[in-house]
C-alpha positions as CSV (number, residue, x, y, z in Angstrom):
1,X,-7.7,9.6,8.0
2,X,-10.5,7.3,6.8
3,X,-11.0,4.3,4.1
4,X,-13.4,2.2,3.3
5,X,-13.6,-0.7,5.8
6,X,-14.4,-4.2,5.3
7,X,-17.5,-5.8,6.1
8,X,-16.1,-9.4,6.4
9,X,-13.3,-11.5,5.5
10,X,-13.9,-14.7,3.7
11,X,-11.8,-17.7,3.9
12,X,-9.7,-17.0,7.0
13,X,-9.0,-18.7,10.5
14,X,-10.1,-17.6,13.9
15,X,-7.9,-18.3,17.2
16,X,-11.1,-18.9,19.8
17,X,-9.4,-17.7,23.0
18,X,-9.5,-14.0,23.3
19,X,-7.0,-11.3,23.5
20,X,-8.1,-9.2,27.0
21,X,-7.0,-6.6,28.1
22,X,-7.2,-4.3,30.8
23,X,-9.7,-6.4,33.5
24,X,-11.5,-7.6,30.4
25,X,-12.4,-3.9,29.3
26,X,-10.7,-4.1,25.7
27,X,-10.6,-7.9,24.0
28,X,-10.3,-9.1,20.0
29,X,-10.2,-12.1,18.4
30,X,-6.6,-12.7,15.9
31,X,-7.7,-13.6,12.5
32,X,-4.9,-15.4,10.5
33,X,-4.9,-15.1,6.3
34,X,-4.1,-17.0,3.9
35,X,-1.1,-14.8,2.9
36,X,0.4,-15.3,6.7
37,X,-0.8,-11.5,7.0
38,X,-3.0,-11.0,10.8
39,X,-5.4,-9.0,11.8
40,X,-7.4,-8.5,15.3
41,X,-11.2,-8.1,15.8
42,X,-12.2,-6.1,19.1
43,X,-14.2,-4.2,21.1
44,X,-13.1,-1.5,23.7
45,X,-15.3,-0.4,26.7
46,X,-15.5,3.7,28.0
47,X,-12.0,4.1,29.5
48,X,-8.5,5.2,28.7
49,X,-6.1,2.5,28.1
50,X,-2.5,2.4,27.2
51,X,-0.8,-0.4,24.2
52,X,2.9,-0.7,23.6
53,X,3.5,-2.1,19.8
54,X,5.9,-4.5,18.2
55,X,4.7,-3.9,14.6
56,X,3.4,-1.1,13.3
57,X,-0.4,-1.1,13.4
58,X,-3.3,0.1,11.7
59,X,-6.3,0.9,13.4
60,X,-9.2,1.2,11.6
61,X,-12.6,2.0,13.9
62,X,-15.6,0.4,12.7
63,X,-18.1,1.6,15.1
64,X,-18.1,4.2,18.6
65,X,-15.7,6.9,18.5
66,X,-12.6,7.3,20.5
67,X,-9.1,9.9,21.1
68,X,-5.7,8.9,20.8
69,X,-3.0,10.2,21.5
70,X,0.1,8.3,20.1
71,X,3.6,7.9,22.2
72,X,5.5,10.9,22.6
73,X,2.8,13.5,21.6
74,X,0.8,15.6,23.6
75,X,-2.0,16.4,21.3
76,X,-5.2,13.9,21.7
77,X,-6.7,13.5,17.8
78,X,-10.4,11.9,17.6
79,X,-11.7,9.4,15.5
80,X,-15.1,7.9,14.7
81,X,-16.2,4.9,12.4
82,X,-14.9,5.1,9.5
83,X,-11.8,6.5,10.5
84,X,-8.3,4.6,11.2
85,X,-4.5,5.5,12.3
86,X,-1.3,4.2,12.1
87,X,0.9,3.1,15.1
88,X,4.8,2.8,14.6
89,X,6.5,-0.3,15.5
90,X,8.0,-0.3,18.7
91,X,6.0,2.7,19.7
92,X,2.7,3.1,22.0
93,X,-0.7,4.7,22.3
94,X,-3.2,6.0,25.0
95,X,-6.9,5.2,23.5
96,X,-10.0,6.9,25.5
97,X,-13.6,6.0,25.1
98,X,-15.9,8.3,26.5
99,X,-19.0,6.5,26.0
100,X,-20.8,3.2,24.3
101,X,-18.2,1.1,22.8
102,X,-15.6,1.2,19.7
103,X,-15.2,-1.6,17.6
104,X,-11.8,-1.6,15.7
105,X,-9.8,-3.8,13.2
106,X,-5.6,-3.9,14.1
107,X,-3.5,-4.9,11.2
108,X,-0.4,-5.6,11.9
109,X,2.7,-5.2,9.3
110,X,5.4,-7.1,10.0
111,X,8.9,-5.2,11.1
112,X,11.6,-4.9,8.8
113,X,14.2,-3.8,11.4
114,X,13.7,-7.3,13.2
115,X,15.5,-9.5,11.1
């Protein structure tokens, strides 16, 4: 799928320690909204890489291209900047850069089977 992606976010706050992952290979900075909503910043390095999820996500890829293939399917889909997918809650992903790097924005939506 794609959208249009943003190209910044105004009035918002920034945690300063990173979220790294993976010997430092994938990290993102959480960005915290007026609303309460959050949303994570990264970058991810040529690799594959596996995420479990609380919430569902959405990825949207900003820059690089990548596959995924999300938990419990065996068919790998590609995307490229420009391009996002949706994680369920409670769920996982592999995520494989071939080459250069992807830059992504993760929102998260908050899980309505938690309460």
């Amino acid at each position: 799928m794609t959208g249009k992606i943003p190209e910044r976010f105004d009035d918002v706050s920034v945690i300063c320690k990173a979220n790294v992952y993976h010997e430092g290979r994938v990290a993102s900075h959480t960005v915290l909204f007026k609303d309460g909503s959050r949303k994570t910043l990264g970058v991810i390095h040529p690799g594959s890489y596996n995420f479990k999820t609380d919430d569902p996500e959405k990825m949207d890829i900003t820059a690089g291209n990548c596959r995924v293939r999300q938990a419990d399917e065996g068919q790998w889909e590609r995307y490229q900047a420009g391009a996002f997918f949706i994680v369920p809650g409670r769920s996982s992903f592999d995520i494989v850069v071939d080459e250069g790097i992807v830059q992504y924005i993760c929102s998260f939506e908050p899980n309505s089977d938690k309460e």
